[in-house]
N, C-alpha and C positions, 0 to 999 in steps of 0.2 A: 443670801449671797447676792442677790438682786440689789436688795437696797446699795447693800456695802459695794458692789460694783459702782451704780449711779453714783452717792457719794463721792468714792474713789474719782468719776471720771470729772463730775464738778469740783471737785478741790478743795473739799470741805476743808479737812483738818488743816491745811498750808492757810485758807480765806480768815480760817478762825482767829490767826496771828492779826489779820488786822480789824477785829473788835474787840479790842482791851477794854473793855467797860464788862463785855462777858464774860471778866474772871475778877473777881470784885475781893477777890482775895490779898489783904495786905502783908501776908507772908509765903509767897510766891512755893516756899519749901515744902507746905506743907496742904494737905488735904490733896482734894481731885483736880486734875486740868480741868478745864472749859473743857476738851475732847471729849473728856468721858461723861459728864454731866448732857453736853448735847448728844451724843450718841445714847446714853440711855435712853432719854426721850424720844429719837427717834425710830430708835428699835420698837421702843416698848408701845408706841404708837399704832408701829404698824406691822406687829405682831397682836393688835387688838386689844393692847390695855389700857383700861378706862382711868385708873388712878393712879397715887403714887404706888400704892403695896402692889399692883401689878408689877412696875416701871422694877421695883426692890429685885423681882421672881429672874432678872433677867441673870440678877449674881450665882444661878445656880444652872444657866447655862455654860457652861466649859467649852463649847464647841465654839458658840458666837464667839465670847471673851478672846481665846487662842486665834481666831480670824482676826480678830480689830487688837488685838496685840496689847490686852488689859488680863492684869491680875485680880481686880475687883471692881466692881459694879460699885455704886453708894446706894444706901440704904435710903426708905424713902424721908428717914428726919435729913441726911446731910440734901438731897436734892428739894425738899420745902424750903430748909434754908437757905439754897444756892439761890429761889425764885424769888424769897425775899430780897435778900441784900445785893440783886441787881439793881433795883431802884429804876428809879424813870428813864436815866440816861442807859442803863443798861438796857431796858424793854426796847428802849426805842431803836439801839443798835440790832437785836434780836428782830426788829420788825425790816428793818434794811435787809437783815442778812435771808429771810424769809422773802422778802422782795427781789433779793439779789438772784437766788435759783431759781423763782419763779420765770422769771424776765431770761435765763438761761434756759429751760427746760423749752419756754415759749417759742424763741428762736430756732432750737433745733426740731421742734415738731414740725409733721407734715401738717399744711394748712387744712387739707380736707379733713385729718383729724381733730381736729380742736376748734374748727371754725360751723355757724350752720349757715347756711345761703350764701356763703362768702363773707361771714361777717364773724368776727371776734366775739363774744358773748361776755357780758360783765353780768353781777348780778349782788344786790345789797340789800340790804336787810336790817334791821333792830329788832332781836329778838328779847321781849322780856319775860326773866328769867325766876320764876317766883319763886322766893322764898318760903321755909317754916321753920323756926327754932330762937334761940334767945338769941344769938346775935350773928349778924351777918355784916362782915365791912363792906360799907357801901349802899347798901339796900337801902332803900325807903321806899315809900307811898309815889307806885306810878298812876297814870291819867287814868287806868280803871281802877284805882283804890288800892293796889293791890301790893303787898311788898317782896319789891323786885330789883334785881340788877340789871341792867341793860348791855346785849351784848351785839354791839353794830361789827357788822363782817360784811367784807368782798371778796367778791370771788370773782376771777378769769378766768374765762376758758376752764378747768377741771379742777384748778388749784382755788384754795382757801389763799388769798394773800394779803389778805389784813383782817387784823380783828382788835377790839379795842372793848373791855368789862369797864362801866364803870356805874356809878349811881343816878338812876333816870332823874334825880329833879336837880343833879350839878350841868345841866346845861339844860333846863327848860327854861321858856323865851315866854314873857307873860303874855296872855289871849290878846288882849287890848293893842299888843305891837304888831304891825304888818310884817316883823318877820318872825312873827311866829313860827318856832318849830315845836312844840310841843312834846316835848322827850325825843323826839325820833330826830334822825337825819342831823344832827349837832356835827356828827365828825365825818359827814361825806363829804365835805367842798374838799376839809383837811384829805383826806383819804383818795379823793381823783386825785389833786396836786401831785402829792408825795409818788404815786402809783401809775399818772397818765404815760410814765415811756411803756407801759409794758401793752396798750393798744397804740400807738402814735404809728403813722404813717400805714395804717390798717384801714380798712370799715369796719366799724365797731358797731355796738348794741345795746346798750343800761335798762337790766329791767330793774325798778326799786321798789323793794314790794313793801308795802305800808312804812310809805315814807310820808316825810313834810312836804305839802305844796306849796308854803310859802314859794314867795318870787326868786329870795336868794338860792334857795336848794338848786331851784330849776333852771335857773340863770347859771350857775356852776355845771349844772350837768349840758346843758344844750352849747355851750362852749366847748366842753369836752368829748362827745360822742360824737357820731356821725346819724345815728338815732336814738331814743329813748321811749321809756312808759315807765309813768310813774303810777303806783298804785293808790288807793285812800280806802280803805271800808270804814265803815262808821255806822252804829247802830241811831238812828234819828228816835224824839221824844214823838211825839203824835202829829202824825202827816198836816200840813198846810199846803193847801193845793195852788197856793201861788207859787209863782217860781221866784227860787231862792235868789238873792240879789248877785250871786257867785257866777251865776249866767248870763250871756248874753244871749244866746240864741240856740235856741231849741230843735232838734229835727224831729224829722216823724220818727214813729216808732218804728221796731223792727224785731224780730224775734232773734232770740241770746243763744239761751241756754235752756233745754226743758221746756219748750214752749214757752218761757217766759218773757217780755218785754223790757226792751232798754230804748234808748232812744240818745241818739248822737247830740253830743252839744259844744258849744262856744264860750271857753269860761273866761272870766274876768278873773286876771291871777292879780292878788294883792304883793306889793313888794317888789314888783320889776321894774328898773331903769329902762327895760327894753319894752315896752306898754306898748308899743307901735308893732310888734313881732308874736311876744308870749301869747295875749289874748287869742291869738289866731291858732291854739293849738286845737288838735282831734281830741274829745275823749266821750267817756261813754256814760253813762251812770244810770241804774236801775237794781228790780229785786225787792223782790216783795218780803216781806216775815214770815219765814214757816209758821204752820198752829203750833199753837201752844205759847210764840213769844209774840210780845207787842211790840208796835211801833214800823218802821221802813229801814230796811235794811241799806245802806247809799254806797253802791261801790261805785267812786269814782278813778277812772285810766285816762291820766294827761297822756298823750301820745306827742310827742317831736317831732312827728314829720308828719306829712300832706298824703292826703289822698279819699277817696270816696269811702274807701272801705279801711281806713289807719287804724280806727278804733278797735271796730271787729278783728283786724288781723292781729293786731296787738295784744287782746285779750286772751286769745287762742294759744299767741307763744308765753304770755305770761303763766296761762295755769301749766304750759309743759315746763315751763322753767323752774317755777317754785318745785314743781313735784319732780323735780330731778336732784334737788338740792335736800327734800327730805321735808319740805316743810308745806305749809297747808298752800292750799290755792291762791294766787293775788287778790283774785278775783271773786267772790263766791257766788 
């Protein structure tokens, strides 16, 4: 009665009248409204159901059905094929209209609720998503070998409000190019665009956890935040104890994490038109190999803003962020 309340007070079912690409239906007479199609999923979402044959189980509640003023649920073949034959222009409407409540909901929240320090929270990610079995559309060979689909999401504040599946090598950027992205971060610059009214005239926050460093990514993000930290881990071949040509300036060490040592530095970002700005960011980078693996573990934290201690405080909110979101540490 919750949900169906919220709905109710957003406007779902009247909003739905203006994404016609979300009933992809060319005879209007027959099968489900769009209504019902999106209300199963939303139901069945957030009543805990992981798949379609969950989303199916909800046709056999009478009580929901009689509140939302439906005679039948669809079964989980007619709602695979609703997701089909949306098609791209349909997703894309489906991602406004997901955008459209979030950017609602944001508004009427209380700031001290959704905000932490006085600051709005974003938070992105490429999770890859590995595969097993004879075929998966989409899938191939990601940058650890491995066959995967890539699934880049943002999130504000509490809400998920974008997300985009698609195949890691249909936007990897070759090593040789300065804007390298390397499977990751392909659809952030897209993804703030589309998304920046929902922090705009706030102080916001971007952690991106194992994102591209390229200059374009961070150029897109430092336009658009009011701070950021970007994450990088990366397992290194066998340690060279000169310093990597990626820095410019080194600081003293400092202890992290577990008695371990990191040490602040000044990196040289490939790919910025702003070369006069970027290079001056905080970040951190250190971390040794547990036994048993070889080589230097490099977690490197771009941080976006100034200060003595950017790094260290940035790494601190990065691993409460990731571990709030469900997933491993930025940082390790």
């Amino acid at each position: 009665m919750a949900v169906a309340g919220l709905l109710g007070e957003y406007g779902l079912w009247e909003k739905l009248k203006g994404y016609p690409r979300l009933d992809p239906r060319t005879d209007k007479h027959k099968g489900f409204d769009v209504e019902v199609y999106v209300a199963a999923f939303v139901f069945g979402f957030c009543s805990g159901g992981k798949s379609l044959a969950d989303t199916e189980r909800l046709n056999e509640d009478e009580a929901l059905k009689a509140m939302l003023g439906m005679k039948r649920m669809p079964d989980q073949s007619a709602l695979g094929e609703w997701l089909r034959n949306l098609g791209e222009d349909g997703v894309q409407e489906l991602r406004r209209l997901v955008r459209d409540f979030c950017q609602w909901a944001l508004q009427r929240a209380q700031p001290a609720r959704i905000r932490h320090c006085g600051m709005l929270e974003a938070f992105f990610d490429d999770t890859q998503i590995e595969v097993e079995g004879k075929r998966f559309e989409g899938a191939k060979i990601n940058y650890e070998g491995n066959v995967a689909l890539s699934w880049q999401t943002l999130w504000v504040g509490p809400f998920l409000v974008d997300a985009i599946m698609g195949s890691p090598s249909e936007h990897k950027e070759p090593v040789s190019s300065d804007q390298c992205g390397n499977d990751v971060s392909a659809y952030l610059p897209m993804m703030l665009k589309e998304n920046g009214a929902l922090w705009q005239g706030v102080e916001s926050y971007l952690y991106a956890d194992s994102a591209s460093s390229a200059g374009k990514y961070l150029e897109a993000i430092d336009g658009t935040f009011s701070r950021w930290s970007v994450s990088y881990n990366k397992w290194t071949g066998r340690w060279k104890p000169a310093r990597p040509r990626c820095l410019r300036r080194v600081g003293a060490p400092w202890n992290w994490r577990n008695g371990e040592m990191a040490r602040s530095i000044k990196p040289n970002i490939i790919g910025c038109a702003t070369s006069q700005r970027m290079p001056e960011r905080e970040a951190l980078c250190g971390g040794a190999a547990p036994e048993g693996r070889r080589g230097i573990f490099l977690a490197l934290l771009l941080c976006g803003h100034q200060g003595t201690r950017a790094s260290q405080d940035a790494a601190s909110g990065f691993r409460e962020a990731s571990s709030q979101r469900g997933q491993g540490a930025g940082v390790q």
